[in-house]
N, C-alpha and C positions, 0 to 999 in steps of 0.2 A: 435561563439562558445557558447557564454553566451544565446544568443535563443535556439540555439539545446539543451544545460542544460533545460532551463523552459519547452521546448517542453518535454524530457525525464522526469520533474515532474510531468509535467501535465498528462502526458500519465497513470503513474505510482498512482497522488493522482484519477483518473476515473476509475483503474483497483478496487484499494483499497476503492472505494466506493459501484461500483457493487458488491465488494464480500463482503462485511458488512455484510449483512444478513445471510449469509453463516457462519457466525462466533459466532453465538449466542450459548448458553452455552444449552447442553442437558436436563437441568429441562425446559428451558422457549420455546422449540421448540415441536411440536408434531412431530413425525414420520408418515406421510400419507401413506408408503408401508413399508411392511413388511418386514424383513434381511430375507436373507438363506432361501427361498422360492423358490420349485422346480414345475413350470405347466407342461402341457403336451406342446409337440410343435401345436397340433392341436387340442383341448379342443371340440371343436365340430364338432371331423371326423366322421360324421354316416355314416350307408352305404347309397350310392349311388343307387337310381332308377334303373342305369343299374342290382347294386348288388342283389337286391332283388329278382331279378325272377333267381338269381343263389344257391340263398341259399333255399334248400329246409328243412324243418324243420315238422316232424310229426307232425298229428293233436292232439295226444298228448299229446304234449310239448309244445305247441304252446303259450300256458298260463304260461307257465313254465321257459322256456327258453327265453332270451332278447339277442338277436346279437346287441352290444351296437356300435359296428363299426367295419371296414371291412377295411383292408390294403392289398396292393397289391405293387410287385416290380419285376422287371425283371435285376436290374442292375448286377447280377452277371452273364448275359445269360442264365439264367433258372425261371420261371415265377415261384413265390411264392405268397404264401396268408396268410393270417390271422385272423380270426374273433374272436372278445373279445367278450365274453356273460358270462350271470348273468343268476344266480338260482334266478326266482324270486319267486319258490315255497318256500313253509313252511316247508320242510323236506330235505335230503337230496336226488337227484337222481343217477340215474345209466343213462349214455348216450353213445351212439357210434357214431362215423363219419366216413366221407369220402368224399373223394373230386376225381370227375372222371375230366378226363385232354380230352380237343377236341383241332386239328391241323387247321389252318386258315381255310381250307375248311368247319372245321362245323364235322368230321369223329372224332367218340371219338377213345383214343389213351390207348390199354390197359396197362397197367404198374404194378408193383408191389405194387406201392403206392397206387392204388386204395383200396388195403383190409379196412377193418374196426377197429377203432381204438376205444377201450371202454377208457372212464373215470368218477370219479364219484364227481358231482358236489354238494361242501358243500350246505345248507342253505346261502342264500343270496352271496354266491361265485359269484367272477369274474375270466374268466381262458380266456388263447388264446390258441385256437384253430389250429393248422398250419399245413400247408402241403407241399412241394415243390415237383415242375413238374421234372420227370426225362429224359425229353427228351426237347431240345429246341424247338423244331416242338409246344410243349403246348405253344397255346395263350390264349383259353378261358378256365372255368372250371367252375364245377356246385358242391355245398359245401349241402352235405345230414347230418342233426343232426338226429337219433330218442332215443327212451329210452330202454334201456337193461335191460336185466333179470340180466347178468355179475354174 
């Protein structure tokens, strides 16, 4: 009984040594990370190679407009998209989009969502762009930015 005791102190003064340090007073420790600090989950999601020969973007805007990344989801059984882009012009513009929807075969899929969608992007603005497929037949889809009169 009198070893299982020593054992249970000893256990007890090697816990109380490791966490020593742990115990030092807020003036004499620095903080190496930041409190209450929100990242992104994916901080460097660009678009994807495949992405880029989807997004078509006028020539332009080309200078203008930055598609900073590209997300994409099917988990509700309807394929969505998303692409975040910056005004990297010096003024404000006027832009429209659209996103056309094609079925596995490659056969684009006409829908209602294809119409054109105007909005107008501040100086140096970041906005997401979105569009969801109305048919589950949509696997792939090709994303058109150009710049409006509006």
């Amino acid at each position: 009984m009198k070893n299982l005791t020593n054992r249970k102190l000893g256990a007890a003064l090697l816990v109380g040594v490791a966490l020593l340090p742990a115990c030092t007073t807020g003036s004499k420790t620095k903080a190496t990370t930041p409190m209450n600090t929100v990242e992104k989950e994916h901080p460097d999601a660009r678009p994807r190679e495949e992405w880029i020969d989807k997004i078509t973007v006028s020539d332009i805007l080309a200078g203008k407009v930055n598609v900073t990344s590209v997300y994409t989801d099917k988990s509700s059984g309807l394929q969505r998209i998303q692409l975040n882009v910056q005004n990297d012009s010096g003024r404000s513009i006027h832009v429209r989009y659209r996103v056309e929807w094609f079925d596995e075969a490659g056969f684009k899929l006409y829908t209602p969502a294809e119409s054109w969608n105007n909005v107008t992007l501040s100086k140096g603005q970041h906005l997401s762009l979105q569009a969801n497929a109305s048919s589950p037949d949509a696997v792939d889809w090709r994303f058109s930015v150009q710049e409006s009169a509006l």
